[in-house]
Structure formats: structure tokens, C-alpha cells
C-alpha positions, 0 to 999 in steps of 0.5 A: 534464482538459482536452480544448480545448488537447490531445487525446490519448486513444486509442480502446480496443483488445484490448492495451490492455484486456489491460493493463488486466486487469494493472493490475485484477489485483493489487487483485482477487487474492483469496489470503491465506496463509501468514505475510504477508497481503499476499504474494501480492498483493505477488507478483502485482503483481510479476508483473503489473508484469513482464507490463505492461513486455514487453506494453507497450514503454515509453519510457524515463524523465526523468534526473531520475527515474531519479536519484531512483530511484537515491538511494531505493535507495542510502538503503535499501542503506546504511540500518544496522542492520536486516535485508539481506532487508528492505532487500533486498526494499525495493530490489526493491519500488523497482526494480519501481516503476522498471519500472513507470514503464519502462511508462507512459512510452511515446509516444503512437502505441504498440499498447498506450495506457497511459492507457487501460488504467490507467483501465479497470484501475483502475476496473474494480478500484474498481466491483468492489470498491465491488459486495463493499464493499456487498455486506458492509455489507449482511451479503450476502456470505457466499456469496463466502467463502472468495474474500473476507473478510467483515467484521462488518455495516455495513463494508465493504473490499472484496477488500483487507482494510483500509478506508483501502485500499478507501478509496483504491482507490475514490478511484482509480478516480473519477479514473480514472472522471472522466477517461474522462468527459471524453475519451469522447463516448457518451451511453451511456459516460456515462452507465454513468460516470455510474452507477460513479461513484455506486457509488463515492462510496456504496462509500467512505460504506460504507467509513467511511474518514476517508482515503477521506472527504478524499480525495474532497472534494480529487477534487471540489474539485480536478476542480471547479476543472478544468472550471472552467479548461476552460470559461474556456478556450474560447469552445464553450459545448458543446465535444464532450469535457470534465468535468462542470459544476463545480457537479455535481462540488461535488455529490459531497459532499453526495451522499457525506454523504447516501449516508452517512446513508441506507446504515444505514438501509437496511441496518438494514431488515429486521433487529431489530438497530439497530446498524447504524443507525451502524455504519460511518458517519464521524460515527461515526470522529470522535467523541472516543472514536474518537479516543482513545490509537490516534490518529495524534497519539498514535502519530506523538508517540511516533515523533517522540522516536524521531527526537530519538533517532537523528535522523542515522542513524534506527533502521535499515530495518524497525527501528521495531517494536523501538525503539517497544518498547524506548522509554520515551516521556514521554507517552501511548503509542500501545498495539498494536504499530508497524511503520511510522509511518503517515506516509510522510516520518515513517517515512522519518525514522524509520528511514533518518534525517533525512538521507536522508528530507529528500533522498528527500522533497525530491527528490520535491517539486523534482520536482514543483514543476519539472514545474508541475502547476498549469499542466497541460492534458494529460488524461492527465498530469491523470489521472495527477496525480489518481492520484499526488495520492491514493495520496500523501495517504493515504501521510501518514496510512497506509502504501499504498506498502508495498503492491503494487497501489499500487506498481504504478499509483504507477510507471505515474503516474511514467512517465506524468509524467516520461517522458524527454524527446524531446530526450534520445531524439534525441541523437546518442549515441541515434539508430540503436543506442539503441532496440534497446538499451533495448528489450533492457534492458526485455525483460532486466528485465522477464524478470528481475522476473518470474524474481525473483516467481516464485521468491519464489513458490516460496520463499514457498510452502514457508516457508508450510508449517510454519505449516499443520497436517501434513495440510495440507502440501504433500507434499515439506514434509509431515515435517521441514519446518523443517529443509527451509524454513531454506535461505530468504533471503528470508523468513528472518525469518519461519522465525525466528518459526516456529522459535521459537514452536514451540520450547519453552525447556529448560535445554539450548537455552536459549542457542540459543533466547536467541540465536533470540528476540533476533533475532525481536524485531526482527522482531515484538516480540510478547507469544509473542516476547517471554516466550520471550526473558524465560524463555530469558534466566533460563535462560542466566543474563542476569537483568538482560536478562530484567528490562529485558524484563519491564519493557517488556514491563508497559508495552508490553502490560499485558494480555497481562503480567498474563495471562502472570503469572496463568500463571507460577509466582511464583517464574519472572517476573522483578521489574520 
């Protein structure tokens, strides 16, 4: 984050912390409801992805992005089998992540400073989040439910429901932190930086996040070895604006093991229970009985023999949940239901094939490597480096780019990265005619994603309602609402679940419910989805469906099948 070579920070203003708020936004949004957890936070960074594109008037992005862009939307359009809405709603994600890089590529000079306003959002989001964090590693946050969900004493997520989430968050938001550091000159700023980000390394000791705890021994290491190269850079042995010294940034981690030993204890004061002695620390995450049959060996093995599978075509776009379940793996299996590999090249692989995952993470790393970001000296490309850096290390071990928070400072850090180049902005084809026009093209895009969030919105809200008690209904859903909410596209899937858990298996519907429950199991190929196909399939005469299911159904979830043959008359289960 070096300010000797460049600086180009810009002092904060009303649109800029406007825009600031956008980016906080989506990783406060307290709503949970409905079948999906994280829709609403989904929809609310699409809308505040739209708001960021017509308040900010980007600049517009490198070729070579733009073409990325493009072939992750061909791979995910012509990605078969799987659902259209799936991949439709894939596409969309990707085409928000594209306006969102529209946004941050803006020249400096402009109203509102991008860089400025996605630090302050995004440490704005981390300190309040590392506050709740804290506050339910102490069992203290009992008065914010219902607006929050409260874990069990000594864990902490914040507002965003996951550790590795809060995780990633928090190590978010130090970058963010670390680069206001460099590029302010008050003692005072300082100080409170100095402060946050002490709240931030104890929030992630709360958390117990192994994700959280790499990511931030690389932010150390990583800014250490900057302002080292600063102070090489310059002969000032005080220059006005810079990092902290390299020995203070190595300190991090001692400090994060301390805060990691110390928070149990107290959080222990007090109470008569010595659990939370341990609870929530990271010694304890590593010992080898966390790390048993759930451990991502174990899950990412099983999605390397579905690759050897299918290693050209994959299994098709949302399809991984139905092939682990349907596979027969020759060694351990991972034990709960799967829905992304964990690991993004690996999911890429997984369900697009080979191919197209080698062509979308090839294509991101030539870029990477072209741009040569170890010769960077631009704070705000640093900045924006260390945010990509974090988000792109937890998408090897989870999936946060499934989510839209992350979405949404993803395509701000592209922007910022690859902006289109001024050589490409002055070309005879772009001089007069070309502003106007790409003005008008991001007013059109962003009025349309934020038409598009809103009626996801709308159509999100009344698919929700049959799985809400009949009072709890809105009124114009409250009677006959499954027949009302069927019309739905974009979340057809999920009124398939409802239907069908909600429709019990006769002689007389046996086919249509057959037909329905062959459908949802590739949606969720869960215990209620799945004795609904077994029994529907006896039913309607496919004995040797129904016994290949119960068979998978044995090894998939051997709980839940003894529950279901304690509950079904011998002569009903059907003989593995």
C-alpha cells in the first residue's frame, strides 16, 4: 500500500460514504426467510449493486475482463444437464459481478471515490459484525434476536450465519482497515484503526474459523513484506503516509493466538460452566477428531471420482447434490448432503467439466499474472489485491462467491483491477459519441438489474408463503396458495419441494408424485425426497427404481434409513 511512488487516495465525501452504505449493506441485512437462507441477502446486494452502478458512473472494464466474463456466462448457458433456472440465475449472478466491476473501474477525479467508499463499507460491515460476533461468544446477544441468530456461548458469526463467512469478512475489512491506515494522516484515524482492528483479529480468535485463521496470517505476512518494500523505497525515515512497521504487522499473530487463548477464559468468568474454557477456539478445530469423516479430504475425494466420471461434460450446472448421492465411492464418504465442492476450481470441474473449468480458472490466473501484482505500488490496486486475495482463498476451501455480499466487493476489486485501458478510452472509434453511450448502457443495466431484483423479490415472497402456516400468510396467498405460487420460474424448484412434501403418496397420484419426486431429488436429494420417490415408485410398479433408491438411500443416510424402516411396515421397504 505504498504511498511514496503514488498517491491517489481521496479525502472522504457525502456520495462516496453514500456508496459506502451500498457496500455495508448486504453484509448487515438481518432477513431470513422463506425456503433459501440467503435470498434476501442475495437480492439486497443486487439492489445495492444496481444503486452503486447509477450513483457511481463507472468507467468501463479491460477487453480482456469483459471476455472472461463472457466465456463464464457461455460455460454456465450451454452447461447439460441441469436446471435453466439454475444456470439462469447463475448467469445473472455473473452479469451482476460484471456491473459491479462497471462500478469500480471509474477514473479518479470522479464525485464519488470507489476505493474510499469500498473500505469504509466494508469496515464499517466487519467492526459491526466483530461487535455481534463478540457479543454471542459471551451469550450477550440475546437482546438482538430476532434481527440476528444467536449461536450457542463461545461462537460467534456475526450477522452472517457461518463462521468462515464471518471469517472472511473481518479479514476483509482489516485490509480495508490497513489501507485507510496508510493513506490518512490523523493521529486520532489512527488511532480508532488502531483500535477496529484489534476487535477485528479478536472477532476472528472468537469466530474459530481455520479459514479466518490463514487468511489472516497471509494479510500479515503479506502487508509486512509491503511496508517493508515502502520503507526500502524511500529515503524519509518518516514519510507522512505508509503502513505500519513490518514488525508491528508480524505481531498480528501472536496477538490473534493470545486474544485466542485469553476469550474463553473470560468468557468463562462468571458462569459455573467450563465449557466455554474451549469452546471456539482453533486448537480446538484441529484436533484429529474435528477432522474426521466431514473433513474436506474426505468430501473433496469423493468429488474427484465424480470427475473421473464425467471429466469432459461434468454433471451438469447445481447437479453435484444428486450424483454424490447416487455414487458409489470406493473409500470413505463424506456423510451429509453436498451441494458445492468446497473448492472452487473443483466444483467448476465438477459440474461444467474439465474443459470449461480449466478455461474459466486458467483465464483468471493469465490475468492475474499479466497485470503483475507483485510489482504493484497503487494503494488502491494494493488494497483491492488484498480483498481479491481473501475472498479467492476462502473460495479453495468454501464457496463465498455463492454468496452476494462477496459477489458484490468481488466485482468492485475487478474493476478497480482491470479498468479499461485509457488508450482504449481515447480511440478514434470512442472520442465524441462513445461517453454518452456507455453512460446510457450503464443507466440501462443498472435500471434493468434492479428491475430483475425486484421482481425476484416479489416472486421470492410469494413462493415463500406456503411454507409459512395459513395465518401467517400474506392475505392474497393465504387460500389455494400452491396453486397460486406454481406460475414461478425462478424458483420453481423450490415449489417443487413444497409440493411434494406436502402431498401424500396414494395409488391415485402415484405417477404424478413419481414424476414430481424424480425432479426434486435433484434439487435436494434429502431423507423427505427421498422416501416420497421410494414409496411413489412401488406404487406406480418401478420395484427396481425403488430398491436402487433404498440402496442409496442405506449408504447415503444410514440414520435416517433405520428411522424410516422403524416407521414402515415390513412388508412396504423395499429389500436393498
Amino acid at each position: 500500500m505504498s504511498s511514496v511512488l503514488k498517491r491517489t487516495p481521496r479525502p472522504e465525501n457525502a456520495p462516496s460514504m453514500g456508496c459506502a452504505g451500498l457496500v455495508a449493506i448486504p453484509f448487515l441485512c438481518p432477513l431470513v426467510a422463506g425456503p433459501s437462507a440467503n435470498a434476501w441477502q442475495l437480492l439486497a446486494s443486487g439492489l445495492c449493486a444496481a444503486l452503486l452502478l447509477l450513483s457511481a458512473r463507472g468507467g468501463a472494464v479491460d477487453r480482456r475482463l469483459a471476455a472472461w466474463l463472457a466465456c463464464c456466462v457461455a460455460a454456465l448457458a450451454l452447461s447439460f444437464p441441469g436446471f435453466a433456472d439454475l444456470r439462469f440465475m447463475a448467469c445473472a449472478a455473473l452479469a451482476g459481478i460484471g456491473l459491479s466491476a462497471l462500478a469500480g473501474a471509474g477514473r479518479e477525479g470522479r464525485v464519488v471515490a470507489i476505493p474510499t467508499a469500498l473500505a469504509w463499507g466494508v469496515l464499517a460491515a466487519g467492526v459491526i459484525n466483530a461487535f455481534v460476533g463478540l457479543l454471542q461468544y459471551g451469550n450477550l446477544a440475546g437482546d438482538l434476536l430476532p434481527w440476528i441468530t444467536s449461536p450457542t456461548a463461545g461462537r460467534a458469526w456475526g450477522l452472517l450465519r457461518q463462521r468462515n463467512q464471518f471469517g472472511t469478512l473481518i479479514s476483509l475489512a482489516l485490509v480495508a482497515a490497513l489501507w485507510l491506515y496508510a493513506t490518512r494522516d490523523s493521529r486520532r484515524m489512527r488511532a480508532g484503526l488502531v483500535a477496529a482492528a484489534v476487535m477485528l483479529i479478536a472477532a476472528t480468535a472468537a469466530s474459530g474459523s481455520r479459514t479466518g485463521a490463514l487468511q489472516l496470517a497471509l494479510i500479515a505476512v503479506g502487508a509486512g513484506v509491503v511496508a517493508w518494500k515502502e520503507r526500502r523505497a524511500t529515503s524519509d525515515p518518516i514519510p507522512a503516509r505508509r503502513l505500519p512497521p513490518p514488525l508491528a504487522l508480524l505481531a498480528i499473530l501472536p496477538l490473534y493466538f493470545a486474544l485466542n487463548w485469553l476469550l474463553p477464559q473470560l468468557a468463562a468468568i462468571g458462569t459455573s460452566s467450563k465449557a466455554l474454557t474451549s469452546a471456539g477456539a482453533l486448537v480446538q478445530r484441529l484436533q484429529p477428531t474435528a477432522l474426521g469423516n466431514e473433513s474436506r479430504l474426505t468430501l473433496w475425494h469423493n468429488v474427484l471420482s465424480l470427475i473421473a466420471e464425467r471429466p469432459l461434460t461434468g454433471w451438469g450446472w447445481g447437479e453435484l447434490s444428486y450424483a454424490h448421492f447416487m455414487a458409489v465411492y470406493p473409500g470413505p464418504r463424506f456423510p451429509v448432503l453436498l451441494d458445492n465442492a468446497h473448492n472452487l476450481p473443483l466444483h467448476l470441474a465438477v459440474e461444467l467439466g474439465i474443459p470449461a473449468a480449466v478455461l474459466i480458472c486458467g483465464g483468471f490466473l493469465w490475468l492475474v499474472i499479466s497485470a503483475r501484482p507483485w510489482r504493484e505500488r497503487d494503494p488502491n490496486r494494493l488494497m483491492a489485491w488484498g480483498l481479491l486475495a481473501v475472498i479467492l482463498v476462502h473460495s479453495l476451501l468454501e464457496y463465498p462467491l455463492w454468496y452476494g455480499p462477496f459477489q458484490l466487493v468481488f466485482g468492485l476489486c475487478l474493476g478497480m483491477l482491470w479498468p479499461a485501458r485509457r488508450t482504449e478510452e481515447s480511440s478514434p472509434r470512442s472520442s465524441r459519441k462513445w461517453l454518452p453511450d456507455r453512460r446510457r448502457f450503464q443507466a440501462l443495466a443498472g435500471i434493468a438489474l434492479l428491475s430483475f431484483v425486484v421482481y425476484a423479490a416479489w416472486d421470492y415472497t410469494r413462493i415463500s408463503q406456503i411454507y409459512l402456516p395459513r395465518d401467517a400468510r400474506l392475505p392474497p396467498w393465504q387460500d389455494d396458495t400452491l396453486a397460486k405460487v406454481r406460475s414461478s420460474w425462478l424458483f420453481a424448484r423450490q415449489v417443487d419441494f413444497a409440493e411434494l412434501t406436502l402431498t401424500p403418496v396414494t395409488h391415485e397420484n402415484a405417477a404424478r408424485v413419481h414424476a414430481l419426486a424424480q425432479r426434486t431429488l435433484h434439487f435436494s436429494p434429502e431423507p423427505r425426497v427421498i422416501v416420497k420417490l421410494i414409496e411413489s415408485a412401488e406404487l406406480s410398479g418401478h420395484e427396481d427404481e425403488a430398491r436402487l433408491i433404498a440402496e442409496r438411500f442405506r449408504v447415503a443416510f444410514p440414520r435416517d434409513y433405520a428411522h424410516w424402516l422403524r416407521q414402515t411396515p415390513g412388508e412396504a421397504a423395499p429389500a436393498p
